[in-house]
C-alpha positions as CSV (number, residue, x, y, z in Angstrom):
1,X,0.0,0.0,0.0
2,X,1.0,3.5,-0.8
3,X,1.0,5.9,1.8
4,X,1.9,8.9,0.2
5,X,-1.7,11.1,0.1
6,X,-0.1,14.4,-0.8
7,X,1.3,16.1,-3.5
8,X,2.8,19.5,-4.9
9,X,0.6,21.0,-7.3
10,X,1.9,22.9,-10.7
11,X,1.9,26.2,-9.0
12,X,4.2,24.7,-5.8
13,X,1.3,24.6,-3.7
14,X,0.7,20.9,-1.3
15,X,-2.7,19.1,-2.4
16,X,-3.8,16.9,-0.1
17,X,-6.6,13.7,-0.6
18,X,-8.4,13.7,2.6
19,X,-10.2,10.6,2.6
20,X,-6.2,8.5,1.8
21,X,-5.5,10.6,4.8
22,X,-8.1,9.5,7.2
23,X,-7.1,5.9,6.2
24,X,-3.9,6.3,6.2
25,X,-3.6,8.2,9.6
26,X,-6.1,5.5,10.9
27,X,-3.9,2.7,10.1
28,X,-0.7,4.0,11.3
29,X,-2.3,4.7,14.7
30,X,-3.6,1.4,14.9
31,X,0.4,0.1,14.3
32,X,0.7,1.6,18.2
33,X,-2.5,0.2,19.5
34,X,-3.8,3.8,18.8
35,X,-7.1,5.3,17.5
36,X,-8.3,8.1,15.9
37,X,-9.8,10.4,18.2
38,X,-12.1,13.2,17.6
39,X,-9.4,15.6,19.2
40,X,-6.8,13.8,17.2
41,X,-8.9,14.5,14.0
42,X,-9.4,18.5,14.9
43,X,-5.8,18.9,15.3
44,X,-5.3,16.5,12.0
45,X,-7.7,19.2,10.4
46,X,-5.8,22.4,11.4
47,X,-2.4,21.0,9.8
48,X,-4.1,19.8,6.9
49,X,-5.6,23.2,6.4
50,X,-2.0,25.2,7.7
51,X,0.0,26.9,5.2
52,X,3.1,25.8,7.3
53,X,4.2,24.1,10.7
54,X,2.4,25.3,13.2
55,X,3.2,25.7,17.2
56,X,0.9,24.2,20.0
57,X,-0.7,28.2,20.1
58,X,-1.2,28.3,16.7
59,X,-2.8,25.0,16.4
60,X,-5.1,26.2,19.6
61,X,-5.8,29.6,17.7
62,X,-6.9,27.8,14.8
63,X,-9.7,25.5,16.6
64,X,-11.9,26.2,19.2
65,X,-12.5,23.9,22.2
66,X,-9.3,22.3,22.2
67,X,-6.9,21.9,25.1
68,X,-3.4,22.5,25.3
69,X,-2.7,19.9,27.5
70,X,-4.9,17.8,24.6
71,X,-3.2,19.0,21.8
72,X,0.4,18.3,23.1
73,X,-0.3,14.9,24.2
74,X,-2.5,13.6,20.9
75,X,0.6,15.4,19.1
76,X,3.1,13.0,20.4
77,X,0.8,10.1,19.9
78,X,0.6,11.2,16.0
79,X,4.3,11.7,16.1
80,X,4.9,8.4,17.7
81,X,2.5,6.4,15.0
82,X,4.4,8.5,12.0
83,X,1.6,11.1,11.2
84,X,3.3,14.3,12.4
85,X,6.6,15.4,12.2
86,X,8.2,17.8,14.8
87,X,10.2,20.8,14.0
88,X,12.8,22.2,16.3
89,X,13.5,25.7,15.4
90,X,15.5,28.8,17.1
91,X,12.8,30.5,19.1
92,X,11.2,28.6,22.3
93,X,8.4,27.2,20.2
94,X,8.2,23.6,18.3
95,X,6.4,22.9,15.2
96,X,4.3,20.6,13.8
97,X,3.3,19.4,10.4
98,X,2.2,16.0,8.8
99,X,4.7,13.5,7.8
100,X,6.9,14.2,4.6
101,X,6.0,10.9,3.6
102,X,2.1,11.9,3.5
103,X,2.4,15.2,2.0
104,X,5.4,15.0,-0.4
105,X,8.9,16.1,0.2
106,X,9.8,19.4,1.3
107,X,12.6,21.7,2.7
108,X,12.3,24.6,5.2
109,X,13.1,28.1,5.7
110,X,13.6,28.9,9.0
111,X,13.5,32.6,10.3
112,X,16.0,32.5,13.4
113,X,14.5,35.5,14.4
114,X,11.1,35.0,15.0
115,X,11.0,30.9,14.5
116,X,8.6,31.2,12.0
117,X,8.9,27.7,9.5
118,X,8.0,27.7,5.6
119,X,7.4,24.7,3.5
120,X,9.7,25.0,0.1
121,X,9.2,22.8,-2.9
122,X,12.1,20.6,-3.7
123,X,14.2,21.9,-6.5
124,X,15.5,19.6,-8.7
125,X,18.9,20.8,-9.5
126,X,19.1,20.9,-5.6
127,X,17.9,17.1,-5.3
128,X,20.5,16.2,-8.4
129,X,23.4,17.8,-5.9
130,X,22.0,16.7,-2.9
131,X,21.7,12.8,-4.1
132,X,25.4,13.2,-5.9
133,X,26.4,14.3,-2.1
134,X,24.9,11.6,-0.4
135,X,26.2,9.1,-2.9
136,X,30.1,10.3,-2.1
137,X,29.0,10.7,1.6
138,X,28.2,6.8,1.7
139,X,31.2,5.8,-0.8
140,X,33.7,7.3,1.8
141,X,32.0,6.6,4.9
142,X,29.7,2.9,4.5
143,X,26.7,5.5,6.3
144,X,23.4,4.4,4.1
145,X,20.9,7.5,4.1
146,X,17.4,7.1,4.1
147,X,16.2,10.3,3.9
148,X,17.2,14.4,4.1
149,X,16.2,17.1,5.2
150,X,17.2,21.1,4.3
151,X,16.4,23.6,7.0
152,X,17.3,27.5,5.4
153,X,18.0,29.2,8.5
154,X,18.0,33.2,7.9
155,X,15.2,35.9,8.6
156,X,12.2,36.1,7.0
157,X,10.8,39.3,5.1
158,X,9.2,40.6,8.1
159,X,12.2,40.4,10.6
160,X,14.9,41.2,7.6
């Protein structure tokens, strides 16, 4: 089975099929003797709908009558069954989006000012290098990568 629900649309904006999501996110919870929740599905609904990673606050702001002490704990229960990925960034705050593998793979740019994370569209003369890296990374070294991950760290228009 195919896991991968998302995609990057033309225009470099993520498309997402919902109802491969529900299943998908259903399954992978069930992997750790999970289920899906109707607090797991409202926070699942306000990073489907995010532009970007979000914080706990944001993810709060976004959805009414959710708790924090809620949304932390049914986050690390997504994280754990491989639904949501955690972002460590500059400022005091973590971020949270879906899984790379459900949405499509992405970079970040990371404002170290104000901790603010944006999604980037791979490119692929960046992939090309990255890959030709990785390959002389494992010739000299034995190490076997199974995935990566570029984080931009600078400021963003608004602190720049």
């Amino acid at each position: 089975m195919n896991d991968s629900v998302g995609f990057i649309t033309p225009d470099g904006t993520l498309a997402i099929v919902i109802d491969d999501l529900r299943e998908t996110v259903e399954s992978r919870l069930r992997r750790v003797h999970q289920r899906l929740t109707p607090n797991r599905e409202a926070v699942l609904d306000v990073l489907v709908a995010a532009p970007r990673p979000l914080t706990i606050p944001e993810v709060l702001d976004a959805r009414d009558g959710l708790a924090q002490s809620s949304v932390y704990r049914n986050l690390v229960v997504l994280e754990q069954a491989g639904v949501v990925h955690r972002i460590v960034t500059t400022d005091e705050f973590t971020r949270f989006e879906l899984a790379e593998d459900l949405v499509g793979h992405h970079h970040h740019l990371i404002c170290s000012s104000c901790g603010t994370v944006e999604d980037v569209p791979p490119n692929a003369r960046l992939e090309q290098s990255l890959r030709h890296a990785i390959d002389q990374v494992t010739r000299s070294t034995g190490f076997r990568t199974q995935a990566h991950r570029v984080d931009l760290v600078g400021l963003c228009r608004r602190c720049a």
